[in-house]
C-alpha positions in Angstrom: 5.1 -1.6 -1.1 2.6 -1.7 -3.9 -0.5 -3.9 -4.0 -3.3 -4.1 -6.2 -6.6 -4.3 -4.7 -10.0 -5.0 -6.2 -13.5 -4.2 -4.8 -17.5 -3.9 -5.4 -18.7 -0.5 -5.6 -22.6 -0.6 -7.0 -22.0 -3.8 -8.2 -19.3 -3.5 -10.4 -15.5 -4.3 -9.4 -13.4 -1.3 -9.0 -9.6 -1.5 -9.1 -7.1 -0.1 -6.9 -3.5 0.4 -5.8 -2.5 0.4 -1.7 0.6 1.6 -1.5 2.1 1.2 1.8 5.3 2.1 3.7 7.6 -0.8 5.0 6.8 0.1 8.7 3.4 0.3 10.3 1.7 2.8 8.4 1.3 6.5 10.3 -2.6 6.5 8.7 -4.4 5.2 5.5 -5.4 7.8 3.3 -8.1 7.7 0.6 -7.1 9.7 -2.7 -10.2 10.8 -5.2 -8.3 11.7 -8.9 -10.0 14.1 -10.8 -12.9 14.5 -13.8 -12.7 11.7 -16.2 -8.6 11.1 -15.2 -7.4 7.7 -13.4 -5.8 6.8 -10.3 -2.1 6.6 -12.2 -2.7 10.2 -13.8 1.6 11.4 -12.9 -0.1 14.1 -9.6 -1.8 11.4 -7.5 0.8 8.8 -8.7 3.9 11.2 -7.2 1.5 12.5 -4.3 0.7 9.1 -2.5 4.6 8.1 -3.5 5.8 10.8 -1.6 2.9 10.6 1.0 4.0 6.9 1.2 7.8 8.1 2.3 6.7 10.0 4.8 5.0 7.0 6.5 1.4 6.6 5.1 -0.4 4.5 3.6 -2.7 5.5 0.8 -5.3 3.9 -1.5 -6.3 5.5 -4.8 -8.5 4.0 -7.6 -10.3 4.3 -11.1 -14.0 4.9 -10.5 -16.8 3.4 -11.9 -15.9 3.4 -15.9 -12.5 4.5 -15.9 -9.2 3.0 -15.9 -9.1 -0.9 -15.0 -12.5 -0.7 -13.3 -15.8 -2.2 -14.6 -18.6 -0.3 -15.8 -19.8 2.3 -18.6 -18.9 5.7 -17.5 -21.8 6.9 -19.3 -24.2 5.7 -16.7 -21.6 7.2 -14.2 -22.5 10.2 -12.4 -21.3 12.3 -9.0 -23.7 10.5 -6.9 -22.1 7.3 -8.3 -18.3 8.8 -7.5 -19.6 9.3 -3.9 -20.6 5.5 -3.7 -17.0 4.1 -4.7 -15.7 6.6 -2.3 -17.6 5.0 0.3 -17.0 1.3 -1.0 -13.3 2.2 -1.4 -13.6 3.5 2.6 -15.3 0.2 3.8 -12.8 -1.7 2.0 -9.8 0.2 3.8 -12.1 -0.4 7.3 -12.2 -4.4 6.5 -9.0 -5.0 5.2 -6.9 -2.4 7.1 -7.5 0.6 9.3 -10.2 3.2 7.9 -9.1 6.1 6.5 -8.3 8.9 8.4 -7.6 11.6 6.0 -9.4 11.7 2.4 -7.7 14.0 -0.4 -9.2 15.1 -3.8 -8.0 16.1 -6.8 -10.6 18.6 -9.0 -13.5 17.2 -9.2 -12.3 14.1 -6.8 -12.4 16.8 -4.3 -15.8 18.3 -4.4 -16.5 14.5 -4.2 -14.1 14.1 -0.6 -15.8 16.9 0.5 -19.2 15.6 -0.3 -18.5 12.1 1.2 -16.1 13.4 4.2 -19.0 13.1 7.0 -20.4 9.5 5.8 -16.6 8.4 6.7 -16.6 8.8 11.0 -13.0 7.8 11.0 -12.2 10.6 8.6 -10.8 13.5 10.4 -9.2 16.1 7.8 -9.9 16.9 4.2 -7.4 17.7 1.7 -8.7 19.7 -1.6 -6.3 20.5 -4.8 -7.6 22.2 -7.4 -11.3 21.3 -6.5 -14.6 23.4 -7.5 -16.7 24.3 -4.7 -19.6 22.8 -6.5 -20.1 19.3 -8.5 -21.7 21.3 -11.4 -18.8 23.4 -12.4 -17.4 20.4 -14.0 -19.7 20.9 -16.9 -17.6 24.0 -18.0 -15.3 21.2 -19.4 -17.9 20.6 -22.3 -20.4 23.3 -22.6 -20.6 23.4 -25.8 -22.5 20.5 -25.9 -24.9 21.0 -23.2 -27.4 22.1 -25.3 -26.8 18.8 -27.5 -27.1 16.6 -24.2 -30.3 18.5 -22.7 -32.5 18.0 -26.6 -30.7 14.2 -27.6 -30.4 13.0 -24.2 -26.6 12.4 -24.1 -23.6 13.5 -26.6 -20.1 12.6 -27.0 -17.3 15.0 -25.9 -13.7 15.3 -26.3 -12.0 16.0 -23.2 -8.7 16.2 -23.7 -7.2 13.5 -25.7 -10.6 11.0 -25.0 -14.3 11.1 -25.9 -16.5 10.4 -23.5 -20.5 9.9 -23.7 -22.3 12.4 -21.4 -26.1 12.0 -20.8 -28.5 14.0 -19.4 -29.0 12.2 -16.1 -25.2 13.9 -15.4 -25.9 17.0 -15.7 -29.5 16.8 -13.4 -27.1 14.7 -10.6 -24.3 17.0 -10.7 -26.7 20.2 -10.3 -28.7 18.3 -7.4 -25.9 18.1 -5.8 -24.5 21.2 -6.2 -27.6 22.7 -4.5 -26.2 21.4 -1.4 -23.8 22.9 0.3 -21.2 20.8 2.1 -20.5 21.3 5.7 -17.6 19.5 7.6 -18.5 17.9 11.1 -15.4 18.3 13.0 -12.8 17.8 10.3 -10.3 19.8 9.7 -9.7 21.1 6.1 -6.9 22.4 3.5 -7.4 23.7 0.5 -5.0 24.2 -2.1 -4.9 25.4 -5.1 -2.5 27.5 -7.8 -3.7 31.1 -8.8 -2.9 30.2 -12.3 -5.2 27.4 -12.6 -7.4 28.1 -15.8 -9.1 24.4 -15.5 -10.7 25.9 -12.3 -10.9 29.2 -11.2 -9.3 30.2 -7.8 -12.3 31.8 -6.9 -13.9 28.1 -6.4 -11.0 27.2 -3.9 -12.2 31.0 -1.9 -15.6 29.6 -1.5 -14.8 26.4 -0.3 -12.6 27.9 2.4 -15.3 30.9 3.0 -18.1 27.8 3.9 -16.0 25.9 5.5 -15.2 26.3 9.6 -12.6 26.3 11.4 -9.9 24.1 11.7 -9.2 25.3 8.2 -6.4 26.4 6.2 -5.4 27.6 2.8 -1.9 26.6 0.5 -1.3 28.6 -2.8 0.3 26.7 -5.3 2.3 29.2 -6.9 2.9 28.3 -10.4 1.6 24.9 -10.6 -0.9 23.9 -13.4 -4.4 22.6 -12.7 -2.9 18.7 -13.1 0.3 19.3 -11.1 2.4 18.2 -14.3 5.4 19.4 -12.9 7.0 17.1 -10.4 8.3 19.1 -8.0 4.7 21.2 -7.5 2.8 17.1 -6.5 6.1 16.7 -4.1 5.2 20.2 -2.5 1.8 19.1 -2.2 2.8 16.0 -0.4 5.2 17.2 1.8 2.7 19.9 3.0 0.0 17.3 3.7 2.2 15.0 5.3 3.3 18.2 7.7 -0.7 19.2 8.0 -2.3 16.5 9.0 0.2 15.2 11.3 -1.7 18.1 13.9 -5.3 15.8 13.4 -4.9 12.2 13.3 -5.1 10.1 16.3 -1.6 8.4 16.2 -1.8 6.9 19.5 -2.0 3.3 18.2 0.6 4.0 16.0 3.2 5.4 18.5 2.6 2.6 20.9 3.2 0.1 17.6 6.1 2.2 16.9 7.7 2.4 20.4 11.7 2.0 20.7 13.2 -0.9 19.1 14.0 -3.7 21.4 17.0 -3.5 23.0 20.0 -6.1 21.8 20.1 -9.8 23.1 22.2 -11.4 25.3 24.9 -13.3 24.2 24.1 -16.5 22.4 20.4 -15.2 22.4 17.8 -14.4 19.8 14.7 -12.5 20.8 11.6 -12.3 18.9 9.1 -9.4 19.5 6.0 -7.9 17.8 6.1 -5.3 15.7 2.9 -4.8 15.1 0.5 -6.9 16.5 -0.4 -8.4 13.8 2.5 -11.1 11.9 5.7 -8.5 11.7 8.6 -9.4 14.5 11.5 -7.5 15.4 14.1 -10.7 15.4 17.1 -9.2 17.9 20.6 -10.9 18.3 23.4 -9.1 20.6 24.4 -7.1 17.4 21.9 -7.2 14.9 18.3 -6.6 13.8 15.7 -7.7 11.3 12.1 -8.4 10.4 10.1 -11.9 10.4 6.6 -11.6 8.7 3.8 -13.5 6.6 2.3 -12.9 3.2 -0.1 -10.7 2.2 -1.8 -13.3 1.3 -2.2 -14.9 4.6 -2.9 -11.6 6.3 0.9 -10.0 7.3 2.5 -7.1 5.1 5.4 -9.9 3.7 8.0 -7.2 5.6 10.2 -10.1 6.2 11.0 -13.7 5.4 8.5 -16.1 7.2 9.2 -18.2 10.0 10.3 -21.4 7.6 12.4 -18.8 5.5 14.5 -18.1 8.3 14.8 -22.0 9.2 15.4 -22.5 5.3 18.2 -19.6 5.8 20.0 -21.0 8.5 20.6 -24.0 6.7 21.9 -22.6 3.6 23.8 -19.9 5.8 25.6 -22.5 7.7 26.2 -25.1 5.0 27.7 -22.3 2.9 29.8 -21.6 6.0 30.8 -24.8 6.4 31.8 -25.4 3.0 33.8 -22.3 2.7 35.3 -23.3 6.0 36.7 -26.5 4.9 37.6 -25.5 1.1 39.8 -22.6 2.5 41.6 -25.2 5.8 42.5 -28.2 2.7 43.2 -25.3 0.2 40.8 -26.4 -2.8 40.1 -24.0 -5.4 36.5 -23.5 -4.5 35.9 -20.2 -5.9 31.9 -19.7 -5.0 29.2 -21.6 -3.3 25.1 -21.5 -3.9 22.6 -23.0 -1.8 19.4 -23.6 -2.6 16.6 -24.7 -0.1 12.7 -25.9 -0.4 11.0 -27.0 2.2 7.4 -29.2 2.1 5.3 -30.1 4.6 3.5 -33.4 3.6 7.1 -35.7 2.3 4.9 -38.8 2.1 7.9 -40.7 -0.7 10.1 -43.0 1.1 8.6 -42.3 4.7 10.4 -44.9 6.2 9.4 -43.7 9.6 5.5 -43.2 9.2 4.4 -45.9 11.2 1.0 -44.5 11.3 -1.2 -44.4 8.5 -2.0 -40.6 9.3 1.3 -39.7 9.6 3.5 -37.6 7.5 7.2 -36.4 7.2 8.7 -33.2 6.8 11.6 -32.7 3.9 14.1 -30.2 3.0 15.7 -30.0 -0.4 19.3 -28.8 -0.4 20.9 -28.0 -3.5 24.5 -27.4 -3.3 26.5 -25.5 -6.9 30.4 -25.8 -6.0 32.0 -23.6 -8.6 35.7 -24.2 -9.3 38.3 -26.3 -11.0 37.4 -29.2 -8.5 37.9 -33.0 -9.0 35.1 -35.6 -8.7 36.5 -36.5 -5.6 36.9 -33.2 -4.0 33.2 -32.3 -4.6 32.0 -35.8 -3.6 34.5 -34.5 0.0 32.2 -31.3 0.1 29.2 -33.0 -0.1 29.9 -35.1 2.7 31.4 -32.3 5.1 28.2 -30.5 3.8 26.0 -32.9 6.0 28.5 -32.1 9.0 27.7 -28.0 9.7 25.9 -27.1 13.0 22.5 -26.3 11.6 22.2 -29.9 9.6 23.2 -31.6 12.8 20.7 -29.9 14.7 17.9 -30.3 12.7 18.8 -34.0 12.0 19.2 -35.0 15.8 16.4 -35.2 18.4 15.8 -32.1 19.0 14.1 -31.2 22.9 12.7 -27.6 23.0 11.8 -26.4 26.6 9.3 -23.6 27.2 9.7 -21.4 30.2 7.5 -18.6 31.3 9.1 -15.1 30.9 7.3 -13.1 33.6 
């Protein structure tokens, strides 16, 4: 499931993408793309899509500048990459579960590595293609270093875009890169292709040189700096996936995930959280499905709501019905739709609101019949229509009896 996601980072609005699995998710994971690039740049896009089918849930987004988010990038520099990092984090933490793995991608993941230990819930780092230092990303124009330290800023092409680079860059980025990063109790992976010539292998040997253990080291093979080939971001994915597995704390998850419920009785229908939030397991004796809320009331919208299913049942069983009949008197009835709407506050023609605070509750049934069917034999469905289980059920007095389970 994909959702777009907006947030404040340093006072500008920063967009995202959450993409989630269909279950509970086995972790959230924050993804940092790389210098100047954007969270749909193909690598991170197949990464957290394959990251996604293995059960997580991972957040990338355009900094400050770039892509759909707000802001100059010119007044952008690392130290503001390391606040949407942390803005993107909190986000996660209100919203969902904080992040418990961060990956970078070049410069994104000098910036992860940077940020890692501001993040308590963070407990492994993932670099890919990544400088061991925020200043080597300045190789990318040098040329025009000399232009930026005497005018103050100057535009450079990087790649097939000009960006404006100003001085106050370059003297953030080499700040930073005179401190060293060290990991509190994370664990870390590097990888990285020996054939990168964006940046130099040698960076990913010093990160993993200053880094302590747990710590462990992939070679990309072949793979280009920006993972254009497919199958090299799939790698990547499925080795994460496998990696961090050994350092996240899935205990919440594997209780969330325990055994399905076992089938229901006959003639019953058990209901029973999936989650703990809105998702249900919905059992009969021989099948199984989901019952959920929007995203937009605060469930993951993995199943048809509560009034979907009661919407269903009608149209189910009318359908039935209708089929039923058609096939017993021989019509040519050759296909049925049903079409249901429910609302809440029916105040027109509510015959029975005897109070003045008082309201009625409607469903809208809409019934095609699709054949070579008379006037009369229609007006004969729409009648026997009104007769199916559901509709009498709903339209009687209904008494529902609550009895403790345990």
């Amino acid at each position: 499931m994909r959702e777009k996601v907006e947030f404040q980072s340093n006072g500008q609005t920063l967009a995202g993408l959450l993409e989630t699995p269909l279950d509970q998710p086995l972790a959230y994971i924050l993804f940092a793309h790389c210098f100047t690039c954007g969270k749909d740049i193909a690598a991170a896009s197949r990464i957290s899509k394959a990251l996604v089918g293995e059960g997580f849930a991972v957040l990338r987004f355009d900094f400050t500048g770039l892509g759909n988010s707000d802001g100059d990038f010119a007044n952008t520099n690392f130290s503001s990459n390391l606040q949407d990092l942390l803005s993107a984090a909190d986000f996660l933490r209100t919203h969902h579960q904080a992040p418990q793995a961060l990956i970078g991608h070049s410069l994104g993941g000098a910036a992860v590595l940077s940020v890692a230990n501001d993040i308590p819930e963070c407990k492994a780092v993932v670099t890919i293609g990544a400088p061991a230092q925020a200043e080597h990303v300045t190789h990318n124009f040098v040329s025009a270093i000399d232009e930026i330290e005497r005018q103050g800023e100057a535009e450079v092409k990087l790649g097939l875009r000009t960006f404006k680079i100003k001085k106050q860059f370059l003297d953030d980025v080499k700040q930073h890169s005179q401190e060293m990063f060290a990991l509190n109790k994370k664990a870390l992976l590097v990888m990285h292709s020996p054939l990168d010539d964006t940046v130099s292998i040698k960076q990913a040997e010093y990160i993993y040189q200053a880094a302590k253990h747990p710590k462990s080291f992939v070679s990309l093979d072949k793979a280009d700096h920006l993972l254009s080939k497919k199958e090299d971001s799939q790698y990547v994915a499925n080795v994460i996936s496998g990696w961090i597995g050994h350092y996240l704390d899935l205990t919440e998850l594997k209780l969330a995930q325990r055994d399905l419920p076992k089938s229901a009785g006959k003639n019953e229908i058990v209901v029973e959280e999936k989650d703990h939030k809105f998702a249900q397991f919905v059992v009969s004796d021989q099948h199984l499905w989901l019952a959920d809320e929007p995203t937009s009331v605060g469930g993951r919208d993995s199943g048809p709501d509560p009034y979907e299913h009661l919407l269903a049942a009608l149209g189910a069983c009318t359908s039935m019905t209708l089929r039923m009949y058609a096939d017993h008197k021989q019509l040519p009835l050759k296909h049925i739709k049903v079409t249901l709407t429910h609302d809440k506050n029916y105040f027109k023609d509510c015959q029975e609101c005897q109070e003045k605070d008082t309201y009625a509750e409607k469903i809208t049934r809409r019934i095609e019949l699709f054949g070579n069917l008379t006037e009369e034999q229609r007006a004969r469905l729409m009648e026997i229509a009104d007769r199916c289980p559901v509709h009498k059920t709903l339209s009687n007095t209904l008494i529902i009896e609550t009895q403790p389970g345990n």
